[in-house]
C-alpha positions in Angstrom: -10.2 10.5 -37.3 -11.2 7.0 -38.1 -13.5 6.1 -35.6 -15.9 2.4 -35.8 -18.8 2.5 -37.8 -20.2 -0.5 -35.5 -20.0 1.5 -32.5 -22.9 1.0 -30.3 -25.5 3.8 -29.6 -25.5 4.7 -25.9 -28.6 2.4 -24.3 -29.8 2.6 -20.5 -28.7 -0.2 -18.2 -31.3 -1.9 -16.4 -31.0 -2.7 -12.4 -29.5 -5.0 -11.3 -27.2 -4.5 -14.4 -23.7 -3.4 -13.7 -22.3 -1.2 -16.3 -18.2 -1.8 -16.7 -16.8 0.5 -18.8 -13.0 0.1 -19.8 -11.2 3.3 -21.1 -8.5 2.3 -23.4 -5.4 4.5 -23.2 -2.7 5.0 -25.8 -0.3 1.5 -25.8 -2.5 -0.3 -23.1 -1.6 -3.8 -23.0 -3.7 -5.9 -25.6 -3.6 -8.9 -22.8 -5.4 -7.0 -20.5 -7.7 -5.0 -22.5 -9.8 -8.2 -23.5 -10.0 -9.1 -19.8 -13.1 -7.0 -18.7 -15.1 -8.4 -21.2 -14.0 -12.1 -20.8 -14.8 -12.0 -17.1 -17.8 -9.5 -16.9 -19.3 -10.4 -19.9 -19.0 -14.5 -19.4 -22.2 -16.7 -20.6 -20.9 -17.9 -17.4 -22.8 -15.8 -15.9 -25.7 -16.6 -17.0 -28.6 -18.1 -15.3 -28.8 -21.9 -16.3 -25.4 -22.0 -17.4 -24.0 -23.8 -19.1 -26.8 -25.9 -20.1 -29.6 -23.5 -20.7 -28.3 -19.8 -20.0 -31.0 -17.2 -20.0 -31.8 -13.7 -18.5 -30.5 -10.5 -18.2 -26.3 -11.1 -17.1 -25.2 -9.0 -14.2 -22.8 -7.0 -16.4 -23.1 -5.0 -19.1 -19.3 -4.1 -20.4 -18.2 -1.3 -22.5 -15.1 -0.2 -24.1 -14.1 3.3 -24.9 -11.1 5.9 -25.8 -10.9 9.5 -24.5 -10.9 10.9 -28.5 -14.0 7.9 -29.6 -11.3 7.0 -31.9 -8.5 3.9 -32.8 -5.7 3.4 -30.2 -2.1 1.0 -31.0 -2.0 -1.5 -28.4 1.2 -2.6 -27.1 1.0 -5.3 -29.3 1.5 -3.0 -32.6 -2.1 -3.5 -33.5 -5.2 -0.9 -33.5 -8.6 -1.2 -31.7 -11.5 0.5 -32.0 -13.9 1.1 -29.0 -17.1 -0.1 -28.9 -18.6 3.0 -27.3 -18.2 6.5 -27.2 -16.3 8.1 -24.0 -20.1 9.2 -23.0 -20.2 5.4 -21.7 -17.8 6.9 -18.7 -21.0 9.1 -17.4 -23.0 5.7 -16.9 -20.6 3.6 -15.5 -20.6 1.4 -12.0 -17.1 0.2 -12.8 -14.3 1.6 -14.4 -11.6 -0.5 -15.6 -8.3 1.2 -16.3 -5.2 -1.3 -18.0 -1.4 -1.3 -18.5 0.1 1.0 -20.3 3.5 0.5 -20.2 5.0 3.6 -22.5 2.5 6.2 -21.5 3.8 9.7 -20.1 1.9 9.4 -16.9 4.2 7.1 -15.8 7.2 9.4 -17.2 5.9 12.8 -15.7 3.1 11.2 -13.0 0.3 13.9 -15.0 -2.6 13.0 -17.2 -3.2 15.3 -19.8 -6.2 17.6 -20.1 -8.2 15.1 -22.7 -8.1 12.3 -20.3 -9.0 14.2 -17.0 -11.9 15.6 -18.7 -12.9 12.4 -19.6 -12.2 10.8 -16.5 -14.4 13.6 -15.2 -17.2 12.1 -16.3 -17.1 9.3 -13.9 -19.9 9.7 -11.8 -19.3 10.0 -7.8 -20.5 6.6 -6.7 -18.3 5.0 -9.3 -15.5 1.9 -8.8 -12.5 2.0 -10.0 -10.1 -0.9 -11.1 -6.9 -1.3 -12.3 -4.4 -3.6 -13.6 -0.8 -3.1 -13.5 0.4 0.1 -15.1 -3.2 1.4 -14.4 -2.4 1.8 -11.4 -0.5 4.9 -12.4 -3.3 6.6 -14.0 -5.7 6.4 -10.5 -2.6 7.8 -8.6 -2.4 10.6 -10.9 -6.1 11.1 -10.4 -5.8 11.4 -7.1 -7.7 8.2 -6.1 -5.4 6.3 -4.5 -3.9 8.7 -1.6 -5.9 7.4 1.1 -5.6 3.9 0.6 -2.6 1.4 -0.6 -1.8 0.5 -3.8 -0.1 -2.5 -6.0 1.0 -2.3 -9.3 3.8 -4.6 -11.9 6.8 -5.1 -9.4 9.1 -4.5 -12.6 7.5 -0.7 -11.8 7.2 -0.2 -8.1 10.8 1.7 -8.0 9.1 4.4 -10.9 5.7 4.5 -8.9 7.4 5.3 -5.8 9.4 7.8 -7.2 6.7 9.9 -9.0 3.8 9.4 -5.8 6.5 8.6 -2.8 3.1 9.8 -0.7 1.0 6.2 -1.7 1.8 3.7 0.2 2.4 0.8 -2.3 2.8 -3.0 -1.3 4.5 -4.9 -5.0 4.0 -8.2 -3.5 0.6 -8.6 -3.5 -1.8 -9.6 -6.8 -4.2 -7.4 -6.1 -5.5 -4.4 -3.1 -8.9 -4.0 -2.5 -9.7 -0.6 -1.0 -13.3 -0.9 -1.1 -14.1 1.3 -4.0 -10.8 1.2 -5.2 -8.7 -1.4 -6.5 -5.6 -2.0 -7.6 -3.5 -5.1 -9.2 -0.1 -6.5 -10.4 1.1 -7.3 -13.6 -1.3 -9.0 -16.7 -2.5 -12.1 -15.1 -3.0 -10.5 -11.4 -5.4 -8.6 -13.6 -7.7 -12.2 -13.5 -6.8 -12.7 -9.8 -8.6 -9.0 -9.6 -11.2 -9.5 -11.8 -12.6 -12.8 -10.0 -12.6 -11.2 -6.6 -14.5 -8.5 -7.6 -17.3 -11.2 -8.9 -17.0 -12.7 -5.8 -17.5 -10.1 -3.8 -20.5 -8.8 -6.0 -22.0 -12.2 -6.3 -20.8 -14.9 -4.5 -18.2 -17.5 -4.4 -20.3 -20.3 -6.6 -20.7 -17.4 -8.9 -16.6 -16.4 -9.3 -15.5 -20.2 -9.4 -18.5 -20.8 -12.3 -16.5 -18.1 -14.0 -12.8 -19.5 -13.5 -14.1 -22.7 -14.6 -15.1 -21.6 -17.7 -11.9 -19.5 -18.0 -9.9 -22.5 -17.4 -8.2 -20.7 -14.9 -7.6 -21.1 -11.0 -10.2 -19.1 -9.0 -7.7 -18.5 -6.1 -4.2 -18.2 -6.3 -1.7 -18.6 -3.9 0.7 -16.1 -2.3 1.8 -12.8 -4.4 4.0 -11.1 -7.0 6.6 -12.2 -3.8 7.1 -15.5 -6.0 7.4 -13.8 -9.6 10.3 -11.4 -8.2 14.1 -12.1 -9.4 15.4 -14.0 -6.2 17.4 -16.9 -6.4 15.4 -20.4 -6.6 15.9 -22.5 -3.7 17.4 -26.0 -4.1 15.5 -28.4 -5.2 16.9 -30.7 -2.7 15.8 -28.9 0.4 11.8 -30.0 -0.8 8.8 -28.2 -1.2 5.4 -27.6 0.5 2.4 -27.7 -2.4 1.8 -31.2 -1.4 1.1 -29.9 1.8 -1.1 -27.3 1.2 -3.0 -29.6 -0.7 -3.5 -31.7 2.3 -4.5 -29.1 4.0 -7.1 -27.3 1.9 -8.6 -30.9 2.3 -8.3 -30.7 6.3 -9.6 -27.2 7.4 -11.3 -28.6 10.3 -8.3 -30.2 11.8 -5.0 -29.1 13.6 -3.0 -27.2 11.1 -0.6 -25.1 13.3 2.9 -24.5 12.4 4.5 -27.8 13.7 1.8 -30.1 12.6 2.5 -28.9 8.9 6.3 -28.5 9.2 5.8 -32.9 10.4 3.9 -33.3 7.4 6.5 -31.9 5.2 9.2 -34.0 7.2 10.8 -30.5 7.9 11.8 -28.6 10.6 9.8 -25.8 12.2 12.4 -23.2 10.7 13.2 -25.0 7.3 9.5 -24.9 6.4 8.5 -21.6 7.5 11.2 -20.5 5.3 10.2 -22.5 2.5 6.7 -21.4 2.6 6.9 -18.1 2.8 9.5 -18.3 -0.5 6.9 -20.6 -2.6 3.9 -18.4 -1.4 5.2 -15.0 -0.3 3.1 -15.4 3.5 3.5 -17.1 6.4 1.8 -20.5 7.1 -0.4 -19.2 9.5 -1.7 -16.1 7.2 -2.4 -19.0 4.2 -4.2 -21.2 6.7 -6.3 -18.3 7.9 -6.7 -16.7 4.4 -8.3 -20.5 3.6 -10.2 -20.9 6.3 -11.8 -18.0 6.0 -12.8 -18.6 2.3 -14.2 -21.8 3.2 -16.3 -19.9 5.2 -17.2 -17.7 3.0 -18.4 -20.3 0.8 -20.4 -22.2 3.3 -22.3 -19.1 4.4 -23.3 -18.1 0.7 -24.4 -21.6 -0.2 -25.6 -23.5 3.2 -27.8 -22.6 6.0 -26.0 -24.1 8.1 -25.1 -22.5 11.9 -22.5 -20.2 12.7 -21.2 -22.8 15.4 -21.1 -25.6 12.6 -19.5 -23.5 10.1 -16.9 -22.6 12.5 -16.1 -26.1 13.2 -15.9 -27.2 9.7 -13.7 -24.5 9.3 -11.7 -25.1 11.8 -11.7 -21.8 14.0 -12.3 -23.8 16.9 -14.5 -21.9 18.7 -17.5 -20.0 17.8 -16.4 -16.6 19.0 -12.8 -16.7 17.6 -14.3 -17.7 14.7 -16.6 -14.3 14.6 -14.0 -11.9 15.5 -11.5 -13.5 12.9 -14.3 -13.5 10.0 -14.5 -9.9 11.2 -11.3 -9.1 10.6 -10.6 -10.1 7.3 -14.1 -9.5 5.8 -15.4 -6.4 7.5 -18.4 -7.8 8.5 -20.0 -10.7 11.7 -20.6 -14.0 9.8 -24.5 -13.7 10.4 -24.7 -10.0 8.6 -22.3 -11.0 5.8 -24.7 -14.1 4.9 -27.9 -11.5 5.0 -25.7 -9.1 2.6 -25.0 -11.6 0.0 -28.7 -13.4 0.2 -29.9 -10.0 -0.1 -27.4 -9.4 -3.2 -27.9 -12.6 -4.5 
C-alpha cells in the first residue's frame, strides 16, 4: 500500500483549537474534499487579518482515509491523506463528502473497515456532511432523530434505502445541532460558513466569504436548482426588491408593500418569489431580520429595544419570542454565549 511519506505525526490540539478531521472515502468528490481546509483552515481566520495575521487559528484541519492509504477521487486523480485515521479519535468535527459511486448509497451499509473507523469518533463529536455524505451518517445511524438534506438529483435513492429519515431536498443545508447535513458541492460552502458563524460569529464567517470570494448568505434552496420550467421573462422578477429590502429592515416590508415595489400583484409576486427563492416573502424577511440581529448583538452593545427597532420587529417582545424561535435562545443570552465564545 502506498501510503504518503509527508504524512503528519499525530500532535495534541490546544484549547480553544477545533480539531476538523475529514475522512476521505473511495470516489469522494475532489470539489468538496478541498473544502474543509479552505474554510477551516483560512488565514482568514487569523487574528490581524489580512494585514498582520498572528496567533493560534481556531481550527486545526485534518485529512484522513479508513486504510491511511491513497483514494481515486471522482475526478480520476489520487490523494493521499495528510493524517492517519487515528486523527478520527481527536476530532471535534467530522467532515464527511460526496461520494457519488460508493455502495452505501447502492445497499444503504458501510462496510466493517469504515465503521470501525468511524468508531473512533469520540461521543461529543460533530458531524457534517455534504451531499452524498449525507448517506454515510444515515447508515451510521446519526441521522434518525433529526432531518436530513442531501443532492436533490439523490433524494428519490435516499428515501428509498432510509424511508424512516425525514429528508427535506430543498434546503442547502439542516442544522441539527450536532448534526448537519447539506446539498450538493456548493451547499457544501453555504454549510461550512454557518458552522463558523455559529462557532464564532458573524464578522468572523463574512471575513471568511470575503476572502473566498464567495457570498456569505445565500438566498432560498436547492428549490431554485431543481428541473422546473423557468418562468417568463416577461412576467419580471423580484432581486431588485430584495435588495431594497435588505437595505430597509427597519421599515414596513409586509407582503403588499413589496408586491407595490415590484409593480405586481399580491398573488403574481408571491408566486414569483417563492419560484426565485424557494420561501415565502415573509419567511425571507424574517430569515433577514433575524440575521441582522444576529449581527448587531455580536458586534454592538446596543439595547435589545434598539436592536429590535433597527431590525424591524416592531416591538421589543415580538422581537424576543421571534429571535427565540429561530435561534434557540432570548436575544440577551445569545449575546452572553457568543461574548463568552468570542
Amino acid at each position: 500500500m502506498c501510503k504518503n511519506p509527508a504524512m503528519e505525526t499525530l500532535r495534541p490540539v490546544q484549547a480553544p483549537t477545533h480539531r476538523v478531521v475529514v475522512l476521505a472515502l473511495e470516489g469522494a468528490v475532489a470539489f468538496e474534499l478541498g473544502l474543509p481546509h479552505r474554510f477551516f483552515a483560512t488565514s482568514s481566520l487569523l487574528p490581524g487579518w489580512p494585514s498582520n495575521p498572528t496567533g493560534e487559528p481556531p481550527y486545526d484541519v485534518a485529512m484522513c482515509t479508513v486504510d491511511d492509504g491513497p483514494i481515486t477521487t471522482s475526478a480520476g486523480y489520487q490523494v493521499l491523506p495528510s493524517h492517519s485515521r487515528e486523527a478520527l479519535a481527536t476530532a471535534d468535527t467530522v467532515v464527511l463528502v460526496g461520494m457519488p459511486w460508493h455502495e452505501v448509497m447502492e445497499n444503504g451499509k458501510l462496510d466493517a473497515p469504515i465503521r470501525e473507523a468511524l468508531a473512533l469518533v469520540p461521543d461529543s463529536a460533530r458531524w457534517l456532511s455534504i451531499c452524498t455524505g449525507a448517506f454515510v451518517l444515515a447508515a451510521l445511524g446519526k441521522l434518525d432523530h433529526g432531518q436530513a438534506t442531501t443532492h436533490w438529483i439523490h433524494a428519490d435513492a435516499f428515501r428509498r434505502l432510509f424511508p424512516h429519515i425525514d429528508l427535506d431536498p430543498e434546503v442547502l443545508f439542516i442544522d441539527n445541532g450536532d448534526v448537519l447535513t447539506s446539498a450538493g458541492n456548493a451547499a457544501g460552502i453555504d454549510l461550512l460558513l454557518h458552522v463558523i458563524r455559529r462557532d464564532l460569529g458573524t464578522e468572523a464567517a463574512n471575513r471568511v466569504a470575503r476572502g473566498c470570494v464567495v457570498a456569505p448568505w445565500r438566498d432560498g434552496g436547492q428549490a431554485q436548482f431543481i428541473d422546473r420550467p423557468v418562468p417568463a421573462p416577461t412576467e419580471g422578477g423580484t432581486a431588485a426588491t430584495r435588495a431594497w429590502a435588505l437595505e430597509h429592515l427597519a421599515e414596513d416590508l409586509s407582503l403588499p408593500v413589496l408586491a407595490r415595489r415590484s409593480e405586481m400583484s399580491v398573488r403574481t409576486f408571491t408566486r414569483r418569489f417563492r419560484e426565485e427563492t424557494g420561501e415565502s416573502a415573509g419567511e425571507w424577511v424574517l430569515r433577514r431580520r433575524v440575521e441582522h440581529a444576529r449581527h448587531l448583538l455580536e458586534t454592538t452593545s446596543w439595547s435589545v429595544d434598539r436592536v429590535a427597532a433597527d431590525c424591524g420587529f416592531g416591538t421589543s417582545a415580538s422581537f424576543r419570542a421571534q429571535f427565540r424561535a429561530s435561534v434557540g435562545l432570548p436575544p440577551s443570552a445569545y449575546r452572553r454565549t457568543y461574548l463568552t465564545s468570542a
